[in-house]
mmJSON file of the N, C-alpha and C atoms, coordinates in Angstrom:
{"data_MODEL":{"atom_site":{
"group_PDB":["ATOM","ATOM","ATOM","ATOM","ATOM","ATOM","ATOM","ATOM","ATOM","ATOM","ATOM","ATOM","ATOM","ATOM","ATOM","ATOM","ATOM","ATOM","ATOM","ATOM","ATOM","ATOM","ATOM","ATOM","ATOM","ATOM","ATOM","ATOM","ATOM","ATOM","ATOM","ATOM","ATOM","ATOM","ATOM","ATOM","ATOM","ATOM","ATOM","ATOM","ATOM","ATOM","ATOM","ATOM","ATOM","ATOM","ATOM","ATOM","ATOM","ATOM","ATOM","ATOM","ATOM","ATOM","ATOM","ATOM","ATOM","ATOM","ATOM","ATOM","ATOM","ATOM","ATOM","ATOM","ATOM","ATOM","ATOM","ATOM","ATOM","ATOM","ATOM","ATOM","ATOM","ATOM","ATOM","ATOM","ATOM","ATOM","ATOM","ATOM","ATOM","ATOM","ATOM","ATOM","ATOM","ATOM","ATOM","ATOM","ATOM","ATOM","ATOM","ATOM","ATOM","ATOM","ATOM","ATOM","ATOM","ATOM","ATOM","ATOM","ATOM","ATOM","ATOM","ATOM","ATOM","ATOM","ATOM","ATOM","ATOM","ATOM","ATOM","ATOM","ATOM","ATOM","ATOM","ATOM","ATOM","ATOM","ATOM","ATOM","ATOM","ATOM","ATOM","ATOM","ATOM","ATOM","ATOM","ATOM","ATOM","ATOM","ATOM","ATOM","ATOM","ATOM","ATOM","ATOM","ATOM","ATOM","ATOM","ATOM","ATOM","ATOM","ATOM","ATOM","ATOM","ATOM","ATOM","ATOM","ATOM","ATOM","ATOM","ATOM","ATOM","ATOM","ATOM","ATOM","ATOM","ATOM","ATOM","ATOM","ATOM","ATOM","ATOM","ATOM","ATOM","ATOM","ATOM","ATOM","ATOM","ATOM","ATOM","ATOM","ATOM","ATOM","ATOM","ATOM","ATOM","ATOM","ATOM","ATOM","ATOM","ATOM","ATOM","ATOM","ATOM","ATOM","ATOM","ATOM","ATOM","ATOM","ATOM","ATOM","ATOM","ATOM","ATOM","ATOM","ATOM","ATOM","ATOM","ATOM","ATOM","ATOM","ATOM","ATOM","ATOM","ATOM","ATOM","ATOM","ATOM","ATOM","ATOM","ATOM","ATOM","ATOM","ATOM","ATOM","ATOM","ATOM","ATOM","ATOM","ATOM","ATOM","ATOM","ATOM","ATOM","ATOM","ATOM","ATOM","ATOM","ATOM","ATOM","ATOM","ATOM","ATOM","ATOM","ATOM","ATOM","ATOM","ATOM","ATOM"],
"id":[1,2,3,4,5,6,7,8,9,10,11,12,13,14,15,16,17,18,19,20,21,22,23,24,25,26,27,28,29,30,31,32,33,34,35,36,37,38,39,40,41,42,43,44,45,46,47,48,49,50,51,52,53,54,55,56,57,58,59,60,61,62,63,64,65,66,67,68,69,70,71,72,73,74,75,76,77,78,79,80,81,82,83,84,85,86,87,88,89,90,91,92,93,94,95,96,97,98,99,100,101,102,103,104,105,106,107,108,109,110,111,112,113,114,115,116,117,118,119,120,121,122,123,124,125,126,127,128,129,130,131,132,133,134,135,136,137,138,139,140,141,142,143,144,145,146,147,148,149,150,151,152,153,154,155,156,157,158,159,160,161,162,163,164,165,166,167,168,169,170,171,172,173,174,175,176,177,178,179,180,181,182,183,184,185,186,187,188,189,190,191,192,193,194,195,196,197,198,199,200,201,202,203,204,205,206,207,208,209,210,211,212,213,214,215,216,217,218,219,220,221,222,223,224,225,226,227,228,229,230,231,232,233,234,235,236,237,238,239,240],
"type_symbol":["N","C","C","N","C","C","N","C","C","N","C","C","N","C","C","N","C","C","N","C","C","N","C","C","N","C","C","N","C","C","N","C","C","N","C","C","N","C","C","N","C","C","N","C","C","N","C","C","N","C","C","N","C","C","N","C","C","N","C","C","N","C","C","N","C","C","N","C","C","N","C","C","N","C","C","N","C","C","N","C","C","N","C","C","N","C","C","N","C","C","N","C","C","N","C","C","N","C","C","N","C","C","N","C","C","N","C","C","N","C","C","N","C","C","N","C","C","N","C","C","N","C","C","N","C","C","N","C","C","N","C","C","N","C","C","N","C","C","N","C","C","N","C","C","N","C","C","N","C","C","N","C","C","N","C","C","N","C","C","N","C","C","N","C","C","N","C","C","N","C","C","N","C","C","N","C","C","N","C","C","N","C","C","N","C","C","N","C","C","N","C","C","N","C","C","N","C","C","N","C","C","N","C","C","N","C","C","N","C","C","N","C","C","N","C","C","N","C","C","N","C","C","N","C","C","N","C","C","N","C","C","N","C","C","N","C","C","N","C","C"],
"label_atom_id":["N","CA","C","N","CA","C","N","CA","C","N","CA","C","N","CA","C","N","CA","C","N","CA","C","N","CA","C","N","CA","C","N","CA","C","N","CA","C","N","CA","C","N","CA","C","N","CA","C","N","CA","C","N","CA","C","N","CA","C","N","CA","C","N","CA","C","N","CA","C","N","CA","C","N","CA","C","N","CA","C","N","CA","C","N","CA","C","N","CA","C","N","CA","C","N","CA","C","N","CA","C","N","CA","C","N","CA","C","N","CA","C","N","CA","C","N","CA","C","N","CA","C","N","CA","C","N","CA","C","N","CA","C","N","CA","C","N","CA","C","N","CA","C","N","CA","C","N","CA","C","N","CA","C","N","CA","C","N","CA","C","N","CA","C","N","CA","C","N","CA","C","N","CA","C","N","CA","C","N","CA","C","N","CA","C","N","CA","C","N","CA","C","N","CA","C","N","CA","C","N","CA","C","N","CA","C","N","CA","C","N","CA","C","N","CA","C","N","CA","C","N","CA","C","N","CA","C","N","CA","C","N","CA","C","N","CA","C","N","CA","C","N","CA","C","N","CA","C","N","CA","C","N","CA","C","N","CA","C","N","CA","C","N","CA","C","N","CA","C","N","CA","C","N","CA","C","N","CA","C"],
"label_alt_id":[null,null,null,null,null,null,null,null,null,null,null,null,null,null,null,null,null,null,null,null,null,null,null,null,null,null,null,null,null,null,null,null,null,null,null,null,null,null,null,null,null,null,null,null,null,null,null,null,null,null,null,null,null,null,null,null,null,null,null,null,null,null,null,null,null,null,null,null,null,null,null,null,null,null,null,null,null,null,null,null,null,null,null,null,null,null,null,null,null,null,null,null,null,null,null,null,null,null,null,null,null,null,null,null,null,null,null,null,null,null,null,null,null,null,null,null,null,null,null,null,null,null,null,null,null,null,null,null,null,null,null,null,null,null,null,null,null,null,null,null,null,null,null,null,null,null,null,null,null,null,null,null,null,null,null,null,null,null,null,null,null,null,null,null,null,null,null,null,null,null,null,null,null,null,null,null,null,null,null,null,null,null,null,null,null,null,null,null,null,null,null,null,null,null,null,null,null,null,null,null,null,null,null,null,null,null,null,null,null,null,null,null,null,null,null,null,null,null,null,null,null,null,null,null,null,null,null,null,null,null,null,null,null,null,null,null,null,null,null,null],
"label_comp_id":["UNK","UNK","UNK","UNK","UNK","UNK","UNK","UNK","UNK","UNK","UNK","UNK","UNK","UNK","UNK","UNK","UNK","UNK","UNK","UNK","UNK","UNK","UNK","UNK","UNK","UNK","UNK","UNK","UNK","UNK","UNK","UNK","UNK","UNK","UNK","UNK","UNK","UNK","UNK","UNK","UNK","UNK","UNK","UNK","UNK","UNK","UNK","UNK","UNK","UNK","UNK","UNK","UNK","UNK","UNK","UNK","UNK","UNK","UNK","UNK","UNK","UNK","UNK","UNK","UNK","UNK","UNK","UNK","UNK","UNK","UNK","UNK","UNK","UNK","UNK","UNK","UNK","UNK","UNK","UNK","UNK","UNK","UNK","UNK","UNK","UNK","UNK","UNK","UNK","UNK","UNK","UNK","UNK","UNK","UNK","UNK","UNK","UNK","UNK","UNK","UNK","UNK","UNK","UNK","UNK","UNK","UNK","UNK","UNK","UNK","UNK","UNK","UNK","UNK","UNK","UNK","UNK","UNK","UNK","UNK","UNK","UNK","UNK","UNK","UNK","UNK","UNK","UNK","UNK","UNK","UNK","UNK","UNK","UNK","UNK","UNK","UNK","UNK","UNK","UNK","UNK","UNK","UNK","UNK","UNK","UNK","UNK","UNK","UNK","UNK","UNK","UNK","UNK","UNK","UNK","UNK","UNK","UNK","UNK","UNK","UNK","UNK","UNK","UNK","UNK","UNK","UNK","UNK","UNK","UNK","UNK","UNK","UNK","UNK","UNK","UNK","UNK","UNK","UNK","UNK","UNK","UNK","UNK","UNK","UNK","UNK","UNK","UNK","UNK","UNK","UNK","UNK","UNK","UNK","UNK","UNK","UNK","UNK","UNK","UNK","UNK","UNK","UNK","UNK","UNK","UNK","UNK","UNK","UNK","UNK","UNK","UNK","UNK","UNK","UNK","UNK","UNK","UNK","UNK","UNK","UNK","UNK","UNK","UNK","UNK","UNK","UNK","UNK","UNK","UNK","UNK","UNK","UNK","UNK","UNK","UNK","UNK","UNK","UNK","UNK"],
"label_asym_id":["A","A","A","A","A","A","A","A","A","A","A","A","A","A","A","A","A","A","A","A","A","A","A","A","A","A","A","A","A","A","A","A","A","A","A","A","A","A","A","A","A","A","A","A","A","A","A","A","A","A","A","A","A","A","A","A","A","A","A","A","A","A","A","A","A","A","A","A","A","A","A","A","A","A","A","A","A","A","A","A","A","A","A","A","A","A","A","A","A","A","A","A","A","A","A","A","A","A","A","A","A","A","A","A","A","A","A","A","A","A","A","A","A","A","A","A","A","A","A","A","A","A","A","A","A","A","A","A","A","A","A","A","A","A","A","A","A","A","A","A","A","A","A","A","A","A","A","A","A","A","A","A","A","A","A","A","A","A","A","A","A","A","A","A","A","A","A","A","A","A","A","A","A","A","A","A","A","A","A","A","A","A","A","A","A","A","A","A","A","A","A","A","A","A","A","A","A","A","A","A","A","A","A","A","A","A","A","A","A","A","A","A","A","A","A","A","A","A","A","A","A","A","A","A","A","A","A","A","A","A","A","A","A","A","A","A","A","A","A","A"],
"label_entity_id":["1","1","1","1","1","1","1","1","1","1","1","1","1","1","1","1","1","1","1","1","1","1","1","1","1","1","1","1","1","1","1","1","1","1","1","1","1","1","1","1","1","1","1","1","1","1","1","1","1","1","1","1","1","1","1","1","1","1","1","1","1","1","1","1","1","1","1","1","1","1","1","1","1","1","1","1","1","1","1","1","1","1","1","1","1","1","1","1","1","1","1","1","1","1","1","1","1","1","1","1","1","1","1","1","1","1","1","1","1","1","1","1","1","1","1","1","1","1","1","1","1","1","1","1","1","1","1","1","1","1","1","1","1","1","1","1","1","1","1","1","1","1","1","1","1","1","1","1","1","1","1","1","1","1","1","1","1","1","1","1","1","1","1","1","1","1","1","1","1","1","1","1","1","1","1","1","1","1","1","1","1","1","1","1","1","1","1","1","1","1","1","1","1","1","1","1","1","1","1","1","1","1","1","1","1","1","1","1","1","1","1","1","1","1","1","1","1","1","1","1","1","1","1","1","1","1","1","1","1","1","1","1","1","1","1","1","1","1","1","1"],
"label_seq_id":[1,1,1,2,2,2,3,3,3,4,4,4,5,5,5,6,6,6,7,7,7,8,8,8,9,9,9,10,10,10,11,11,11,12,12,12,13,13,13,14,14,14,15,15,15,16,16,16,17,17,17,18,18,18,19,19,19,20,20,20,21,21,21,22,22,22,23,23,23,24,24,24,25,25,25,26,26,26,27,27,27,28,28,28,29,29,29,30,30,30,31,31,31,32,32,32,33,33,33,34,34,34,35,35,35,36,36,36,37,37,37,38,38,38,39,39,39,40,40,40,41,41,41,42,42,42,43,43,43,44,44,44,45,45,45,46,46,46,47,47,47,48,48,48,49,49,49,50,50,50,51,51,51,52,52,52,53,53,53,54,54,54,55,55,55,56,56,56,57,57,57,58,58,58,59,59,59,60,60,60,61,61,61,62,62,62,63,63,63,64,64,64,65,65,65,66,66,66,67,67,67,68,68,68,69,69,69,70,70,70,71,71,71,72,72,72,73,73,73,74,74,74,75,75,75,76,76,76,77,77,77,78,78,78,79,79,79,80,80,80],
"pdbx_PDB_ins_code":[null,null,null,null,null,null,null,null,null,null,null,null,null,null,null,null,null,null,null,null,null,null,null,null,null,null,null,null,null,null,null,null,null,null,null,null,null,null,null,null,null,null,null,null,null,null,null,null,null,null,null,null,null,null,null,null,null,null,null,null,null,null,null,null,null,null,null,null,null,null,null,null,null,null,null,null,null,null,null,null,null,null,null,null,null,null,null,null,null,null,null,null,null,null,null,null,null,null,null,null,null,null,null,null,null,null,null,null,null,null,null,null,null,null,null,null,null,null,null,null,null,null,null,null,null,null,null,null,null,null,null,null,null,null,null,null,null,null,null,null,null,null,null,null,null,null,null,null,null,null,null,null,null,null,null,null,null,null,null,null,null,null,null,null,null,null,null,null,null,null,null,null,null,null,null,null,null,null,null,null,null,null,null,null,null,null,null,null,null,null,null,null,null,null,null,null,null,null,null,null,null,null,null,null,null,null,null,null,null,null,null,null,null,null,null,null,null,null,null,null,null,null,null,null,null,null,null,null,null,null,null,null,null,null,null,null,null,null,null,null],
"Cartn_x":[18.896,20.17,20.038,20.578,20.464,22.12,21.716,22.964,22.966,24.241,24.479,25.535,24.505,25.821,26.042,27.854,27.843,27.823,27.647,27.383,28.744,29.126,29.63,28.905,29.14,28.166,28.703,28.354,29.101,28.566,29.199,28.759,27.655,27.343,26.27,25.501,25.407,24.615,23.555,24.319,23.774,22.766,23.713,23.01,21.552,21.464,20.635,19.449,19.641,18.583,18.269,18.856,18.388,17.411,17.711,16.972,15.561,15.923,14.164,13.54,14.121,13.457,12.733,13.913,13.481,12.921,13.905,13.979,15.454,15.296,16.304,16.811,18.543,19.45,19.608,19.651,20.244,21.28,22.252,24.054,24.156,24.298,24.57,26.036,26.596,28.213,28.816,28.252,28.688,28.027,27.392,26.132,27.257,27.611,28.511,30.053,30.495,31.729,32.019,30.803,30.206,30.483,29.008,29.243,30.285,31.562,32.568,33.354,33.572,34.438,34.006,32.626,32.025,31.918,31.899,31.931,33.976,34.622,36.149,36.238,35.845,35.654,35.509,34.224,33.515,34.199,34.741,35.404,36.809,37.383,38.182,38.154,36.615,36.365,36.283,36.168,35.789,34.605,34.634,33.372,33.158,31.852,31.537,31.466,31.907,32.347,30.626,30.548,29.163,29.414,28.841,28.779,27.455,27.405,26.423,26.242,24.993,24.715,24.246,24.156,23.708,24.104,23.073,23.62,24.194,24.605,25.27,24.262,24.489,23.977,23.135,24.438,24.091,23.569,22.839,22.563,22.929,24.359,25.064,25.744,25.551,25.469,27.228,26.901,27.838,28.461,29.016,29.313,30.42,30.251,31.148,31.424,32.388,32.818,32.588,31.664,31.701,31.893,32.262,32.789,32.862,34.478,35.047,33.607,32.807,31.692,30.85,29.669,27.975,28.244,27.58,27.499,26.975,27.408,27.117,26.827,26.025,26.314,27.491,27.876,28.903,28.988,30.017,29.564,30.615,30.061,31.41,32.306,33.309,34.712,34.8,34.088,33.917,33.025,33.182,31.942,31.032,29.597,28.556,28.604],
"Cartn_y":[13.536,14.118,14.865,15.933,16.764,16.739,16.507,16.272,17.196,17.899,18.894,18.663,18.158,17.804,18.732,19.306,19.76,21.351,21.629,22.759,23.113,24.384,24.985,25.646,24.463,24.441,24.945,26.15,26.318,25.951,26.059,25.314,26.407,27.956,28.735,28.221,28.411,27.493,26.4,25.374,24.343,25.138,25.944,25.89,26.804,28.002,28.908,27.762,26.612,25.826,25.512,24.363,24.004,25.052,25.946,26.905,27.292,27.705,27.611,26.489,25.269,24.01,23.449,23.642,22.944,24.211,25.374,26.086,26.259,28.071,28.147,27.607,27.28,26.883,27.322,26.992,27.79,28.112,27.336,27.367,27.485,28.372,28.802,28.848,28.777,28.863,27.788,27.065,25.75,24.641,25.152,24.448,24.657,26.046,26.026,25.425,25.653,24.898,23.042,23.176,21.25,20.973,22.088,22.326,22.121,22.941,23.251,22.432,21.573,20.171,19.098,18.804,18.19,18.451,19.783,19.97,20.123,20.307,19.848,18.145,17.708,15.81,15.783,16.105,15.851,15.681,17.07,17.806,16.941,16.282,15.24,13.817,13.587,12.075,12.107,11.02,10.781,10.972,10.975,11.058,9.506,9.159,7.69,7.361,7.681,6.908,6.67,5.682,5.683,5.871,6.462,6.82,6.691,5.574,6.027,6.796,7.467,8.915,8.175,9.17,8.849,9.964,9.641,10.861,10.382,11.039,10.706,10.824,10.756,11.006,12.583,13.354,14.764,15.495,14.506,14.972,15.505,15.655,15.327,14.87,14.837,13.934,13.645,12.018,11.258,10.458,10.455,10.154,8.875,7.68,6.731,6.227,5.999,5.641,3.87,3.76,2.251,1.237,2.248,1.849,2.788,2.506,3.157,3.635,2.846,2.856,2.294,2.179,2.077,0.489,-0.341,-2.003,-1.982,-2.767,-3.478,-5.008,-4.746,-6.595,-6.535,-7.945,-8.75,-9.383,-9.27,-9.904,-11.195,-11.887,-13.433,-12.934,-13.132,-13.155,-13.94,-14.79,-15.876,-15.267,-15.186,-14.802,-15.883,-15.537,-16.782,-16.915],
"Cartn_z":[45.189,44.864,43.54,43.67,42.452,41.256,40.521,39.559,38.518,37.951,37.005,36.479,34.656,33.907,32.546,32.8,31.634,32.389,33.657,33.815,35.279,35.485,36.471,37.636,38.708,39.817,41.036,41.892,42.672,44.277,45.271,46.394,46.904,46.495,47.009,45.865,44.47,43.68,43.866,44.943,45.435,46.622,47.812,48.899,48.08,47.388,47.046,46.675,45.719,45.461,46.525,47.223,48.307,49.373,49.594,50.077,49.403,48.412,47.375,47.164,47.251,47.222,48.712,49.668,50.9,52.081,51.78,52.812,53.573,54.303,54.734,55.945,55.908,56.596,57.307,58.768,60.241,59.937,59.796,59.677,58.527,57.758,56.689,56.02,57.353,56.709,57.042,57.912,57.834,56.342,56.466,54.959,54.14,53.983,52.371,52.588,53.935,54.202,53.766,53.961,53.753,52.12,51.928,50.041,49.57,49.683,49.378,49.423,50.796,50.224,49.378,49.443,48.68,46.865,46.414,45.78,44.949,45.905,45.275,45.333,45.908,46.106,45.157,44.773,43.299,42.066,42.151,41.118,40.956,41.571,41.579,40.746,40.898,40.661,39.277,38.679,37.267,36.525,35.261,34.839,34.32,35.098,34.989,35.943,36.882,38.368,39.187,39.43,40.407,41.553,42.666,44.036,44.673,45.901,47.005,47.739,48.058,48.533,49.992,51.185,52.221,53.061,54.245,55.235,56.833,57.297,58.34,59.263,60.757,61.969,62.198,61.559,61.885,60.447,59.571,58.183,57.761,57.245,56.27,55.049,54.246,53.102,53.034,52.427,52.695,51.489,50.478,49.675,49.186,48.592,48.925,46.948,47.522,45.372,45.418,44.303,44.525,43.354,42.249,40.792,39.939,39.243,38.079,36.971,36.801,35.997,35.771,35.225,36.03,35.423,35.684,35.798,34.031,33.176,31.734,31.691,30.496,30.65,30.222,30.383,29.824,28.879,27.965,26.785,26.683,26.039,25.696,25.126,25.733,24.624,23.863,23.51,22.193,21.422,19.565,19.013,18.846,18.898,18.619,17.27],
"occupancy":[1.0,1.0,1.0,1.0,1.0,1.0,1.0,1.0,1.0,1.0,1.0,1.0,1.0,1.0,1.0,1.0,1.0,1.0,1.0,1.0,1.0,1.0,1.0,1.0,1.0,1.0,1.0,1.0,1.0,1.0,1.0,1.0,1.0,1.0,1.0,1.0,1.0,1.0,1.0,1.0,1.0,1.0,1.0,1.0,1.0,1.0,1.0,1.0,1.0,1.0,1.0,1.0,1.0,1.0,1.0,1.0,1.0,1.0,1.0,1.0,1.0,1.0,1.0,1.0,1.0,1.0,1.0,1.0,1.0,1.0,1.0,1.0,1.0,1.0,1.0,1.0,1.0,1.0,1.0,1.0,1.0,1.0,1.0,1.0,1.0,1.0,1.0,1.0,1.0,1.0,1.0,1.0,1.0,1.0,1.0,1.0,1.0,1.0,1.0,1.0,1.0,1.0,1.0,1.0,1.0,1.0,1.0,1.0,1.0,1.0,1.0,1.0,1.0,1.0,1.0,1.0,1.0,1.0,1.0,1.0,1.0,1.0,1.0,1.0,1.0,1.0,1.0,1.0,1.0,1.0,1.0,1.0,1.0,1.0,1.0,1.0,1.0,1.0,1.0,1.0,1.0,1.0,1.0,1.0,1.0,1.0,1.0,1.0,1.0,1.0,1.0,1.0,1.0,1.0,1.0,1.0,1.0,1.0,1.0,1.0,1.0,1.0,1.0,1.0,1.0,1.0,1.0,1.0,1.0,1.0,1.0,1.0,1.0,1.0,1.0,1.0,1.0,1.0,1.0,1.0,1.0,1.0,1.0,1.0,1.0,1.0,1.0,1.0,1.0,1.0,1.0,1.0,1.0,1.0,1.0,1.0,1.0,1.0,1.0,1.0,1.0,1.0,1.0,1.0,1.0,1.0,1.0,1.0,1.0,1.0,1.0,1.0,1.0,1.0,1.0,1.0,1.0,1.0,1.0,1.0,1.0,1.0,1.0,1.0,1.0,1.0,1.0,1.0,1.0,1.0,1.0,1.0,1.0,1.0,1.0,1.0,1.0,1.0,1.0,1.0],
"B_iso_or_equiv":[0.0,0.0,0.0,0.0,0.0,0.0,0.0,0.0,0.0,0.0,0.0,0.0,0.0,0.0,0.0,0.0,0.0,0.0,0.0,0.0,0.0,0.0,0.0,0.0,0.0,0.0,0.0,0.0,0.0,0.0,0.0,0.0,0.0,0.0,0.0,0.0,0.0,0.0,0.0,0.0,0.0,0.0,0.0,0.0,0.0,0.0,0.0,0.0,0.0,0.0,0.0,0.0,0.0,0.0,0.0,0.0,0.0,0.0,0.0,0.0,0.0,0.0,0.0,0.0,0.0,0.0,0.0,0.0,0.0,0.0,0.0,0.0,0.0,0.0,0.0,0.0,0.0,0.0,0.0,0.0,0.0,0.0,0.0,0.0,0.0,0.0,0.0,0.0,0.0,0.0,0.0,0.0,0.0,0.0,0.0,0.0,0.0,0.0,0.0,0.0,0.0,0.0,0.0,0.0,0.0,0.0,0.0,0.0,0.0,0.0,0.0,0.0,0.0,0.0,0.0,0.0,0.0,0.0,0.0,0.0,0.0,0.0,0.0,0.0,0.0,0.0,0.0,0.0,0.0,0.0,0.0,0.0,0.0,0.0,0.0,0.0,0.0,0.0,0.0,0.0,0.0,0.0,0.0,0.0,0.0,0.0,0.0,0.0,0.0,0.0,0.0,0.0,0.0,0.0,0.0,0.0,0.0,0.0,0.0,0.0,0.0,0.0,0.0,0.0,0.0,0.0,0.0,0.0,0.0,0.0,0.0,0.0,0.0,0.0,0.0,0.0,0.0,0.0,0.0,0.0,0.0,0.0,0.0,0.0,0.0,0.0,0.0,0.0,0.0,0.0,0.0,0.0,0.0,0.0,0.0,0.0,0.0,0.0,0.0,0.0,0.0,0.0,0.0,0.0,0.0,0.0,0.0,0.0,0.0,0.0,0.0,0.0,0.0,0.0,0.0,0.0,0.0,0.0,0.0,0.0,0.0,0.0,0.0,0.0,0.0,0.0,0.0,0.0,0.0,0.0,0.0,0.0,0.0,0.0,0.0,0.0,0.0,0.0,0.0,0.0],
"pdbx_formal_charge":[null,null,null,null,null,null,null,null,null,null,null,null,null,null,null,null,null,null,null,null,null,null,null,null,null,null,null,null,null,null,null,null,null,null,null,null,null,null,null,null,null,null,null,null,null,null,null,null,null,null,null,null,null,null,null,null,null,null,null,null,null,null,null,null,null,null,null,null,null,null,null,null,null,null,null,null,null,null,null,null,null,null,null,null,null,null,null,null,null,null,null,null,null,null,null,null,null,null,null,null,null,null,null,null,null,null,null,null,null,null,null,null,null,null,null,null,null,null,null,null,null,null,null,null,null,null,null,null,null,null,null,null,null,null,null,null,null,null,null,null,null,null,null,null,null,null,null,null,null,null,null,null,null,null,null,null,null,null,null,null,null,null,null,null,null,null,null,null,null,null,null,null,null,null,null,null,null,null,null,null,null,null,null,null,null,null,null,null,null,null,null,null,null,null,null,null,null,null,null,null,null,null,null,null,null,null,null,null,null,null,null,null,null,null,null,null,null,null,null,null,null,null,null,null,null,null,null,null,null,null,null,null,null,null,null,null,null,null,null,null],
"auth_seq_id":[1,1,1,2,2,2,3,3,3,4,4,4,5,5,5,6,6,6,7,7,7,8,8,8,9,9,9,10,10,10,11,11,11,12,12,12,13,13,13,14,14,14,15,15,15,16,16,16,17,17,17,18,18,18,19,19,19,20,20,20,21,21,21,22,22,22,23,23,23,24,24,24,25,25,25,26,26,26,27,27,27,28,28,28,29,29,29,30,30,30,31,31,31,32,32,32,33,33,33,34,34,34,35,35,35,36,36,36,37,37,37,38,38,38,39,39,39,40,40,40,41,41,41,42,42,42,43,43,43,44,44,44,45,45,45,46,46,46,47,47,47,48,48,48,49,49,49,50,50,50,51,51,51,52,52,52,53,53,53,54,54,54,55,55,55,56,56,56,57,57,57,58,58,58,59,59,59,60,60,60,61,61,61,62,62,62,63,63,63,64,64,64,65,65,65,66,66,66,67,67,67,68,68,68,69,69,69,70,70,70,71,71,71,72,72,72,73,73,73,74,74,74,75,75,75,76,76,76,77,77,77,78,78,78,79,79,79,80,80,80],
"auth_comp_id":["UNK","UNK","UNK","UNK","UNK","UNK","UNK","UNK","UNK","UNK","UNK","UNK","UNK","UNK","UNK","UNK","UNK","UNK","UNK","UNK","UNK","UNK","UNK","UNK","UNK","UNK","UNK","UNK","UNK","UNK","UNK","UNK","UNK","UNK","UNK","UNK","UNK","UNK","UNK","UNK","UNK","UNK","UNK","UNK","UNK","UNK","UNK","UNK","UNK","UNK","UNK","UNK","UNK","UNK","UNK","UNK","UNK","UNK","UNK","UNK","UNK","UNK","UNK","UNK","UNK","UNK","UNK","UNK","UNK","UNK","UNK","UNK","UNK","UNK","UNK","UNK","UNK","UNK","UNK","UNK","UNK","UNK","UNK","UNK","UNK","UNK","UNK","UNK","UNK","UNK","UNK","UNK","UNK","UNK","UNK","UNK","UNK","UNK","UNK","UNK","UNK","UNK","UNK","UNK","UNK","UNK","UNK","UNK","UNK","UNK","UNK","UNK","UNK","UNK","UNK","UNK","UNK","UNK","UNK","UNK","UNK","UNK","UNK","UNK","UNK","UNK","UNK","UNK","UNK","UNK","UNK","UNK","UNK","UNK","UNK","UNK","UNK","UNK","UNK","UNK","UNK","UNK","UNK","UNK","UNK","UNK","UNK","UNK","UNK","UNK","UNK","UNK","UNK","UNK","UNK","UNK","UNK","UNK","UNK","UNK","UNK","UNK","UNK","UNK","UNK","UNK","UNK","UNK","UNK","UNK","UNK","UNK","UNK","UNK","UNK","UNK","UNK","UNK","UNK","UNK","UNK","UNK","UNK","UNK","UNK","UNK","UNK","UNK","UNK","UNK","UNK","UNK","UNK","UNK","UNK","UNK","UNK","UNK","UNK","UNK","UNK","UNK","UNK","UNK","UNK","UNK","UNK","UNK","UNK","UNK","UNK","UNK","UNK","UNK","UNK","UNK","UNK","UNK","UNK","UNK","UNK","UNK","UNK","UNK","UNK","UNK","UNK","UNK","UNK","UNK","UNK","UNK","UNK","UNK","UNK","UNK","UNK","UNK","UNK","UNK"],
"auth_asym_id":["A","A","A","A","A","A","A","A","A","A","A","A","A","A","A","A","A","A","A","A","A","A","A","A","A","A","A","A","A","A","A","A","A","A","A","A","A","A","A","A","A","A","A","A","A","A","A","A","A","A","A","A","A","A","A","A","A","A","A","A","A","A","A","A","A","A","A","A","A","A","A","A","A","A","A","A","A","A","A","A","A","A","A","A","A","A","A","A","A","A","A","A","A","A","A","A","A","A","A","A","A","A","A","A","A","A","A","A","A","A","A","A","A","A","A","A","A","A","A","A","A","A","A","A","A","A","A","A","A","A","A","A","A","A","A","A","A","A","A","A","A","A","A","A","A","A","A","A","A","A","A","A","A","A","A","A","A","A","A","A","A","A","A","A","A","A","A","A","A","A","A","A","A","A","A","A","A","A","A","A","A","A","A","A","A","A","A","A","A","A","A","A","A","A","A","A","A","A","A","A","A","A","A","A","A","A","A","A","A","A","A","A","A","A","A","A","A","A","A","A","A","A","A","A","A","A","A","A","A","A","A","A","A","A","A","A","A","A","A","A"],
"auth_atom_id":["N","CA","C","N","CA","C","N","CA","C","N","CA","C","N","CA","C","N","CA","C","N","CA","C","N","CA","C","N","CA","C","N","CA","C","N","CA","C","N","CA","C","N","CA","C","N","CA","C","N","CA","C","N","CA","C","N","CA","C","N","CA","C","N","CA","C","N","CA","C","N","CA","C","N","CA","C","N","CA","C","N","CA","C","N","CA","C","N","CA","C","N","CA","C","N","CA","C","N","CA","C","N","CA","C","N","CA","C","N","CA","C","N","CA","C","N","CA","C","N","CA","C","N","CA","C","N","CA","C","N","CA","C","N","CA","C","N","CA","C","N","CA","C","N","CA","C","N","CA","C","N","CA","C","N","CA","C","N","CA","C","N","CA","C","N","CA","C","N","CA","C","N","CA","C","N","CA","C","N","CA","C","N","CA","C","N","CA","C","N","CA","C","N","CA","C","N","CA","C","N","CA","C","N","CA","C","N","CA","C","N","CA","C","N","CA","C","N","CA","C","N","CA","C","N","CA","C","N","CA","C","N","CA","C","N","CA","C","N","CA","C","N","CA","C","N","CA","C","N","CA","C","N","CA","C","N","CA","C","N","CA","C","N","CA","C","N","CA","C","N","CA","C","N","CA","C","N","CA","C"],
"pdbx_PDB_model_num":[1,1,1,1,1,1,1,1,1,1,1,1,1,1,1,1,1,1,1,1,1,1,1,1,1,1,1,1,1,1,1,1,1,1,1,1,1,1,1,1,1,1,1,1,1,1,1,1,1,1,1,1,1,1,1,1,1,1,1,1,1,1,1,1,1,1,1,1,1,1,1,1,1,1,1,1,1,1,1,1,1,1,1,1,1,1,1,1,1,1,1,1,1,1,1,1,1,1,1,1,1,1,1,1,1,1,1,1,1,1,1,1,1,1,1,1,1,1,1,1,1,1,1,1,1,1,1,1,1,1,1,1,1,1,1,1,1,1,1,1,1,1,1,1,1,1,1,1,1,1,1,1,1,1,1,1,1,1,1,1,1,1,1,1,1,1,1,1,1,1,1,1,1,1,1,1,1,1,1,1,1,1,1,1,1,1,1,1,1,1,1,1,1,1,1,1,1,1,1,1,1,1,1,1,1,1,1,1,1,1,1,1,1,1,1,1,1,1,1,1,1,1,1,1,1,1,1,1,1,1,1,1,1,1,1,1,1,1,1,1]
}}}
């Protein structure tokens, strides 16, 4: 998974890498249609938020929210 922080990423952005990285897309306009919701999802969520990545049946990438923010220790609420 490719992550961009700090920067304005657009859903041809994504597909253009993907293309120089992996190679080109049959469905091209479905690719960016995909992009495109994915990338307003995104653009929704928090900063901090952790998410599992995965793909579907029809490879797809699949995105699931699975905490406000990444796991810490815990500290005592008592001081030692």
């Amino acid at each position: 998974m490719v992550a961009f922080v700090h920067a304005s990423v657009t859903a041809v952005d994504m597909l253009e890498r993907w293309e120089s990285t992996v190679g080109q897309v049959t469905e091209r306009e479905a690719a960016l249609d995909h992009l495109e919701g994915y990338v307003r999802w995104l653009g929704a969520q928090r900063l901090g938020s952790v998410f599992q990545a995965s793909y579907d049946r029809g490879g797809l990438l699949v995105a699931r929210k699975i905490s406000d923010h990444p796991p810490s220790p815990r500290k005592s609420p008592i001081p030692e």
